[in-house]
VEXDREN-2710 file (C-alpha; in Angstrom, 1 decimal):
% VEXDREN-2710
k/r/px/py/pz
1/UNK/-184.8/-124.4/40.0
2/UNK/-186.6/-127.3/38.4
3/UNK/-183.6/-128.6/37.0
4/UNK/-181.9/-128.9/40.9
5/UNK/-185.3/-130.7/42.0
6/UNK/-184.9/-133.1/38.9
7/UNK/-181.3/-133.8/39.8
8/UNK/-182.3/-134.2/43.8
9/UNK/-184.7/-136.5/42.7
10/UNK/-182.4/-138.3/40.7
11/UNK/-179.5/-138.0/43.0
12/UNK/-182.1/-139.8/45.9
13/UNK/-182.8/-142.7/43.2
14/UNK/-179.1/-143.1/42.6
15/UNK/-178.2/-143.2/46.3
16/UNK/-180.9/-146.3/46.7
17/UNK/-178.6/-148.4/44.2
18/UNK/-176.6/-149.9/46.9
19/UNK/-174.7/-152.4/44.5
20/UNK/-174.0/-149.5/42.0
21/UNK/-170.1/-149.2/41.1
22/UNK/-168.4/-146.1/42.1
23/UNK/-167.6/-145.4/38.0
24/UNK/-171.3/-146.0/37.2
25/UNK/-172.3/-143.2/40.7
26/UNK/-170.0/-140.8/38.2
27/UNK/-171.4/-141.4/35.3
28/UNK/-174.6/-141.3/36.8
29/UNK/-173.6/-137.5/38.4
30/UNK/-171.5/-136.5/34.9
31/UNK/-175.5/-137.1/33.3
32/UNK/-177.3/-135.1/35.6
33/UNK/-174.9/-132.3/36.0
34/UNK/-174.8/-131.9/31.9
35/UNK/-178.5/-131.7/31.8
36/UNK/-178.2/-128.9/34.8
37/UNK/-175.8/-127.2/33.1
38/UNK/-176.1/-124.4/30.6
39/UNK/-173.1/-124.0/28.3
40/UNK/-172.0/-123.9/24.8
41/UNK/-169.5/-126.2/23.2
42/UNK/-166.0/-126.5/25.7
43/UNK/-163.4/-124.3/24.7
44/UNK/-160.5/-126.3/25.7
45/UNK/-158.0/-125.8/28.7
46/UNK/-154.8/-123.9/27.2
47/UNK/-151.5/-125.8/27.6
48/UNK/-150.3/-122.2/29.4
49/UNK/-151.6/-120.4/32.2
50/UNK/-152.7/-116.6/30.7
51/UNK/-155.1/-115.3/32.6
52/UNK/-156.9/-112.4/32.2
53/UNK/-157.5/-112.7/36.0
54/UNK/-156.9/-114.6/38.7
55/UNK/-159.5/-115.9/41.3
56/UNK/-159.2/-117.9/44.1
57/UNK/-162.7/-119.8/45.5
58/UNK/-162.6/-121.5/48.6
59/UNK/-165.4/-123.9/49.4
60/UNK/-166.2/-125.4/52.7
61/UNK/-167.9/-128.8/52.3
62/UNK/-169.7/-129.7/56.2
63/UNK/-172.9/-130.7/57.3
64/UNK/-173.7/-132.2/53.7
65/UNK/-173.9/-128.7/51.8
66/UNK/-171.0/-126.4/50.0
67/UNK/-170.4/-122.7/51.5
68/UNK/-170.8/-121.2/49.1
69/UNK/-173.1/-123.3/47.0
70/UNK/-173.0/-120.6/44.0
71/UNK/-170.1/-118.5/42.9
72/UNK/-169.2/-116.3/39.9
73/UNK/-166.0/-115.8/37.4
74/UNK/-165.3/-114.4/34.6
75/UNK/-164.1/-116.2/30.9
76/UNK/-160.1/-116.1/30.6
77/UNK/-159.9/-116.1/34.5
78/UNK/-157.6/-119.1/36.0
79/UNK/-159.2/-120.2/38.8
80/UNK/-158.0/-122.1/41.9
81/UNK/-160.7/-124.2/43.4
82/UNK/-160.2/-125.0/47.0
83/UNK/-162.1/-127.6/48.7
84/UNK/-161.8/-128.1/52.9
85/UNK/-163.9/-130.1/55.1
86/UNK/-163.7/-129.5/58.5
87/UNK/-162.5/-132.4/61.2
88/UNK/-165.5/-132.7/63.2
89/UNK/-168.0/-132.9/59.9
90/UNK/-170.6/-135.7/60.4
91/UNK/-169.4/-137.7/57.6
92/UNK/-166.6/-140.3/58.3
93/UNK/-165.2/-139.9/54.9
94/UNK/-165.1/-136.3/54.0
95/UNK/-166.3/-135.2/51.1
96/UNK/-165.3/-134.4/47.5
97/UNK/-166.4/-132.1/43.9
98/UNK/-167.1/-133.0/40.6
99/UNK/-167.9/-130.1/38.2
100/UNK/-169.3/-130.6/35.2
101/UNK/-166.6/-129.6/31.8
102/UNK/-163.8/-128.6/34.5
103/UNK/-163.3/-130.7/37.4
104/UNK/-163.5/-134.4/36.2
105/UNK/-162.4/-137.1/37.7
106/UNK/-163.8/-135.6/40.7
107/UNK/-161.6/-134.2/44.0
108/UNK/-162.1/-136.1/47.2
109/UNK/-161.0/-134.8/50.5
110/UNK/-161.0/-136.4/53.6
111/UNK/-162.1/-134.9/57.2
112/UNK/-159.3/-132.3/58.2
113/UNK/-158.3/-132.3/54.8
114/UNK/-157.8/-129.5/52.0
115/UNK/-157.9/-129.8/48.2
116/UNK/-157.5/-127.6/45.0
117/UNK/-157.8/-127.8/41.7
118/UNK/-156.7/-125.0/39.2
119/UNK/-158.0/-124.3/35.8
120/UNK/-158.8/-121.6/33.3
121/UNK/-162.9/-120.5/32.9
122/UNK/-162.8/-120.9/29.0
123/UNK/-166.4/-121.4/28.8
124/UNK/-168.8/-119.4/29.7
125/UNK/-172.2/-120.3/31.3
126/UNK/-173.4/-122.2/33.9
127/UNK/-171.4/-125.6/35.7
128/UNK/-172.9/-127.8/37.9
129/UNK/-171.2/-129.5/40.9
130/UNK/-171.9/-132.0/43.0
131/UNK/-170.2/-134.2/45.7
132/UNK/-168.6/-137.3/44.5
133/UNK/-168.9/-139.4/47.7
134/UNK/-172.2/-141.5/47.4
135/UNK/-171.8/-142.9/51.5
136/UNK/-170.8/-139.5/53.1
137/UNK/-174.2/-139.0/55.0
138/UNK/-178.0/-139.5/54.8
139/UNK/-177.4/-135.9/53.4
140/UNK/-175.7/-136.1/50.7
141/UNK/-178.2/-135.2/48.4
142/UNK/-178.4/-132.0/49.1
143/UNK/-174.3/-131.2/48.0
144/UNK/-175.4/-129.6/44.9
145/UNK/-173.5/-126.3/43.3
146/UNK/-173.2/-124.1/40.8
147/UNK/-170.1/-122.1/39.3
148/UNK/-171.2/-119.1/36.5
149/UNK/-168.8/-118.2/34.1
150/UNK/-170.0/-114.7/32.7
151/UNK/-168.8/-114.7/28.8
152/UNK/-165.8/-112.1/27.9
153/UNK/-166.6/-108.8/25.9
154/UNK/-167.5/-109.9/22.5
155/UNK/-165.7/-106.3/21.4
156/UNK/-167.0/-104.2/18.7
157/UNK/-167.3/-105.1/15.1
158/UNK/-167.0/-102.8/11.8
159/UNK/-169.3/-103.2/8.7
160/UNK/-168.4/-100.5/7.1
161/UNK/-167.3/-96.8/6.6
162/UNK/-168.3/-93.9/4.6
163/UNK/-167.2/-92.3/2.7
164/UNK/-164.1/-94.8/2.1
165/UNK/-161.8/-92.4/0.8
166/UNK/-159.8/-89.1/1.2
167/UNK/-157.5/-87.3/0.3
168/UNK/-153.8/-87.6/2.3
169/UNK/-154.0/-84.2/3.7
170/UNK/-156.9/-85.6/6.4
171/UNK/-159.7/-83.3/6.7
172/UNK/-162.3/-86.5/5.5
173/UNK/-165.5/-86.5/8.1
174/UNK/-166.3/-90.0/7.4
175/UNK/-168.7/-91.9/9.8
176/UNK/-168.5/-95.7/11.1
177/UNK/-171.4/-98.3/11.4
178/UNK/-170.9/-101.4/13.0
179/UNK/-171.8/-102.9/16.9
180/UNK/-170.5/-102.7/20.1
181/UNK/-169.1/-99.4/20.0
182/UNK/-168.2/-98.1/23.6
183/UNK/-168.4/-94.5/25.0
184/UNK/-165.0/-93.1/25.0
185/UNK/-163.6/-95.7/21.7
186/UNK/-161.0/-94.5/19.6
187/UNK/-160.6/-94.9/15.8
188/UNK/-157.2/-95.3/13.8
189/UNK/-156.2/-95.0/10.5
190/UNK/-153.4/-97.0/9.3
191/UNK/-151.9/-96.4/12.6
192/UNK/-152.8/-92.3/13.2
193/UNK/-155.4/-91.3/15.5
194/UNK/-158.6/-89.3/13.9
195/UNK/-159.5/-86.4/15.6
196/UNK/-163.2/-85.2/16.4
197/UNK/-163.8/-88.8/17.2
198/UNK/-167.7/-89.1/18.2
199/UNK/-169.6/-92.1/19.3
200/UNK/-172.9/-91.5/18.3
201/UNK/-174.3/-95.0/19.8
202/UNK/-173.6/-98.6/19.8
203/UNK/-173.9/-99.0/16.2
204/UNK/-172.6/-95.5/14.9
205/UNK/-168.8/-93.5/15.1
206/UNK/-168.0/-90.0/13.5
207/UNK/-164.5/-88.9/13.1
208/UNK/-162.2/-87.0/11.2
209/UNK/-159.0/-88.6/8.7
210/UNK/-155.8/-87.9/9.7
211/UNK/-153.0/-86.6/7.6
212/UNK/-152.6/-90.5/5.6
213/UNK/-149.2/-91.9/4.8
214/UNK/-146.6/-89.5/2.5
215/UNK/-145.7/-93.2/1.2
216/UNK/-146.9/-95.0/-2.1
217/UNK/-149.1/-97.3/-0.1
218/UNK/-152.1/-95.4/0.1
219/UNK/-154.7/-98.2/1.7
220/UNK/-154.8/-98.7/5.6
221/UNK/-156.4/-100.2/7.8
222/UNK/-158.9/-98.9/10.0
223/UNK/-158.6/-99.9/13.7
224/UNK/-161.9/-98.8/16.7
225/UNK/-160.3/-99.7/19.9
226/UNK/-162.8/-99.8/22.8
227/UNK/-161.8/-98.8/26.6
228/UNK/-161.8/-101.9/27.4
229/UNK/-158.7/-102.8/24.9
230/UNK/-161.2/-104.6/22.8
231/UNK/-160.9/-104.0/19.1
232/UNK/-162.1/-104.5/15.6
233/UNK/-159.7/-103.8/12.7
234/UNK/-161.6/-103.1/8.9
235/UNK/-159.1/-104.7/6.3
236/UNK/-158.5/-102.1/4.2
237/UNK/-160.8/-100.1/5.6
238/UNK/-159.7/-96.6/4.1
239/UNK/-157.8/-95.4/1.0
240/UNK/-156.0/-91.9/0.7
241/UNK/-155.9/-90.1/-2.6
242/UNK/-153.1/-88.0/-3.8
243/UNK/-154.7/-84.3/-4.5
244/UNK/-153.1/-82.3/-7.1
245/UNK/-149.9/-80.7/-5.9
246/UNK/-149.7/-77.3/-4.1
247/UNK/-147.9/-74.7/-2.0
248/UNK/-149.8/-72.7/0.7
249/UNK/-146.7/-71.9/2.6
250/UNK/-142.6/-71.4/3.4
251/UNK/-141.5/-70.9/6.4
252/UNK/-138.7/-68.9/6.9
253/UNK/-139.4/-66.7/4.0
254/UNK/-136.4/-64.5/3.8
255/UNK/-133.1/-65.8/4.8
256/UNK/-129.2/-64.5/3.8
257/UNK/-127.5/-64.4/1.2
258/UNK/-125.2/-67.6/1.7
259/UNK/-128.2/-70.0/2.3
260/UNK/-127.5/-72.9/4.9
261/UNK/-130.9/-72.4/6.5
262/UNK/-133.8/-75.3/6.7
263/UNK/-137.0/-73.9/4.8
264/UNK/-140.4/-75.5/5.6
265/UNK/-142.9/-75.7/2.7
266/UNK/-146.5/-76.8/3.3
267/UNK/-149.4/-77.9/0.8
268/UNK/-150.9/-80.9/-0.5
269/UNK/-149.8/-83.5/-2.6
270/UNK/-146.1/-84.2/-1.4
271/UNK/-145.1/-88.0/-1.5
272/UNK/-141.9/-90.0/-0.8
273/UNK/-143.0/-92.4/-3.5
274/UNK/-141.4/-90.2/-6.2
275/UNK/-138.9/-87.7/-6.7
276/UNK/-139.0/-84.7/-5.4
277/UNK/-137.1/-81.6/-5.9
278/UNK/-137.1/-77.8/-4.8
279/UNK/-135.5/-74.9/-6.4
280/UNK/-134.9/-70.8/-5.3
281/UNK/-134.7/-68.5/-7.8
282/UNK/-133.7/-71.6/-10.0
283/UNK/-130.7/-73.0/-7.8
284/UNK/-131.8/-76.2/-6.7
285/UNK/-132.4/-76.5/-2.7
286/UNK/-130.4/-79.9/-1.1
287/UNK/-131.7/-82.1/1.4
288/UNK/-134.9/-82.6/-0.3
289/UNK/-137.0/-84.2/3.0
290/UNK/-141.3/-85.6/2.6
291/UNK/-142.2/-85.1/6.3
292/UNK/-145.6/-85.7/5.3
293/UNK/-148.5/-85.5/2.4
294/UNK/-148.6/-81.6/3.6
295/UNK/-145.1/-81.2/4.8
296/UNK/-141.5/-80.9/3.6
297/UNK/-138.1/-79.1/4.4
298/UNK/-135.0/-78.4/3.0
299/UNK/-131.5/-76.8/3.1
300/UNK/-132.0/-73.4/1.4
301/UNK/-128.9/-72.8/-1.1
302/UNK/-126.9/-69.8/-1.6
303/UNK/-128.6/-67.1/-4.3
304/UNK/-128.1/-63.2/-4.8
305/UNK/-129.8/-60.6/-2.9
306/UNK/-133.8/-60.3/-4.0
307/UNK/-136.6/-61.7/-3.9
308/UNK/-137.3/-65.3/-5.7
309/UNK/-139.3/-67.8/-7.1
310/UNK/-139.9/-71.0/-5.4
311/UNK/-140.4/-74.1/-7.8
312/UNK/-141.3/-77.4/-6.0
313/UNK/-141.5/-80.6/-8.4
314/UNK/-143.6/-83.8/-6.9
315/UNK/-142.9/-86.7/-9.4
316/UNK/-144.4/-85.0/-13.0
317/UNK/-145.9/-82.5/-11.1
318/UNK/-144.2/-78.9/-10.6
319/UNK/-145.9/-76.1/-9.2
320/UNK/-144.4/-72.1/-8.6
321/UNK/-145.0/-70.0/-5.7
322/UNK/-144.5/-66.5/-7.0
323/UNK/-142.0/-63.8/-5.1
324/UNK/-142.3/-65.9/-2.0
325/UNK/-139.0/-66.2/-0.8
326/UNK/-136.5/-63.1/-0.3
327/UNK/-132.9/-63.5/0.1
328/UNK/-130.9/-60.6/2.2
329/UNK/-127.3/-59.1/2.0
330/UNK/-125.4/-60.4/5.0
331/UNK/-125.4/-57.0/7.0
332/UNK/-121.6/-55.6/7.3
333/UNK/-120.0/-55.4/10.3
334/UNK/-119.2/-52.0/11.6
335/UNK/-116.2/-51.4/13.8
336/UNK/-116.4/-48.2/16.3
337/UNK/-112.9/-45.9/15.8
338/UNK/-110.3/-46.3/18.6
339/UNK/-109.3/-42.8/20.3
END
C-alpha cells in the first residue's frame, strides 16, 4: 500500500506539469509503475500462442477508477485484456491502460468505445496499471491497477536414488530423495512403471524396480511424474545388473510326442543381447524368443516318449533343469466295431 500512495503522490505531481509532453507523461508512468511492480526479469512473449489457459479480463474504466482494479492469472495463461468505457463517463476523452512489462505503448479508448489487448502471462508477479490519459478528469489519479501473475509449478526435482542398482528381474526397494514430490506421483524406470510406489513426503519416494530391459543397454533413466504432469527425469538414474542365469520354471511341462507346442521358461538372467538357445532331451527347441530378463518361449521340437532334460544356454552361460519336461505317446485312436 505504500507503494500506490507514493505513485498517487507522484501521479498528482505529474498531473501539475501542464507543458509536459505526452511521451515524457509515459515515461513518467513506465517509472512509477516499475517501482510498484514486483517481478523478476521478463520472460519474453512467444512468437505462438500456447497457452496453458486461456482468460478473458474485462475491465470497465468510468468515474476515474478500473472495475476491477485487481485481478489474478496464472504463468503460461494467454490473456485477452478488454478495456470499455461507458458513453456517459464524465471524461470527454475516455480513458486508456498502460501495464507495466505487457501492455506498452498504452491502449486508449474513447467514450462508447471497447479495446483489447492479448498476450501471454510469462512472468510471474505483480504488474502495475495505470490510465494513460493525463486530461481525462480531475480524477484521474486515482486509475491505478494491479494484475498478479501467480508463478507455474516449479515441479519436482531428483538428487538422487538409492541404492542405484538392481538386478533386471525388478524386485530392487530403492528410495528417492529430491523436492516437490506430490501425493499420488509416479516413478518410471527407463520407461516401466515401479510398483509399491510410496510418497513418504515432499522430499522422499519408496518404490519397487520393475522387471529392466532384456536388452544390452542396461542404464535407464529414471522419470517421477507428479499429478499435475510436472516431472523430473534423473539421467541415468538407474542401472540393471545381469544375475547369473537360472530356470525356476516351464510351462507346459509335458506335451506329445511330435512337438509343435510353445514352452514358456521362466528365471533370471535371460538377455536378447546374446545368443540364446534351448534344448529337450538334447534336440534343440526353434523359435528361440527373450520376452524379458525372466521370460522366454519357444517352439518345443519333436523327441521320444519320456521324460527329459531341459538345457537353456544365455550367451557362455548354460544351465540344466533336471527331468522337467515329459514328452507323451500321441494316444491311438480307437474305432468302435460296426454291427
Amino acid at each position: 500500500m505504500r507503494k500506490f500512495a507514493v505513485v498517487l503522490i507522484a501521479l498528482i505531481a505529474t498531473a501539475s506539469f501542464g507543458q509536459m509532453t505526452e511521451e515524457e507523461h509515459l515515461e513518467h508512468l513506465r517509472a512509477m509503475m516499475h517501482a510498484m511492480s514486483q517481478h523478476g526479469p521478463v520472460i519474453p512473449q512467444p512468437e505462438n500462442l500456447q497457452p496453458t489457459g486461456a482468460v478473458a479480463i474485462n475491465i470497465t474504466a468510468k468515474s476515474f477508477q478500473f472495475t476491477p482494479s485487481t485481478f489474478t492469472v496464472n504463468q503460461g495463461d494467454v490473456v485477452t485484456l478488454t478495456v470499455t468505457v461507458p458513453s456517459n463517463d464524465p471524461s470527454s476523452i475516455g480513458h486508456g491502460v498502460l501495464m507495466d512489462t505487457y501492455i506498452d505503448p498504452g491502449l486508449n479508448c474513447g467514450r462508447g468505445k471497447t479495446v483489447s489487448k492479448v498476450f501471454t502471462a510469462t512472468t510471474p508477479g505483480t504488474f502495475a496499471f495505470v490510465c494513460t490519459q493525463p486530461t481525462c478528469g480531475a480524477g484521474h489519479t486515482s486509475m491505478i491497477g494491479m494484475m498478479i501473475v501467480n508463478a507455474a509449478p516449479q515441479g519436482p526435482a531428483i538428487n538422487s536414488i538409492a541404492p542405484a542398482s538392481g538386478t533386471t528381474s525388478g524386485g530392487t526397494a530403492v528410495t528417492i530423495t529430491g523436492s516437490g514430490f506430490q501425493p499420488g506421483a509416479t516413478v518410471a524406470f527407463g520407461g516401466v512403471a515401479a510398483k509399491d510406489v510410496h510418497v513418504v513426503n515432499s522430499s522422499t519416494i519408496t518404490a519397487t524396480t520393475p522387471v529392466g530391459p532384456a536388452s544390452e543397454e542396461l542404464q535407464v533413466d529414471v522419470i517421477v511424474t507428479n499429478p499435475d504432469d510436472t516431472s523430473a527425469t534423473l539421467h541415468p538414474g538407474f542401472s540393471y545388473t545381469q544375475p547369473s542365469l537360472s530356470v525356476t520354471g516351464i510351462s507346459p511341462s509335458v506335451n506329445f510326442i511330435a512337438g509343435g507346442g510353445t514352452v514358456t521358461i521362466v528365471g533370471e538372467g535371460f538377455s536378447n543381447a546374446v545368443a540364446s538357445s534351448v534344448s529337450f532331451g538334447g534336440v534343440a527347441a526353434t523359435n528361440v524368443t527373450i520376452d524379458s530378463p525372466i521370460s522366454m518361449h519357444v517352439t518345443l521340437p519333436a523327441h521320444t516318449a519320456g521324460t527329459v532334460d531341459v538345457v537353456v544356454t544365455v550367451g557362455s552361460s548354460t544351465v540344466t533343469k533336471s527331468a522337467s519336461f515329459t514328452y507323451q505317446a500321441i494316444p491311438s485312436r480307437h474305432h468302435a466295431s460296426s454291427h
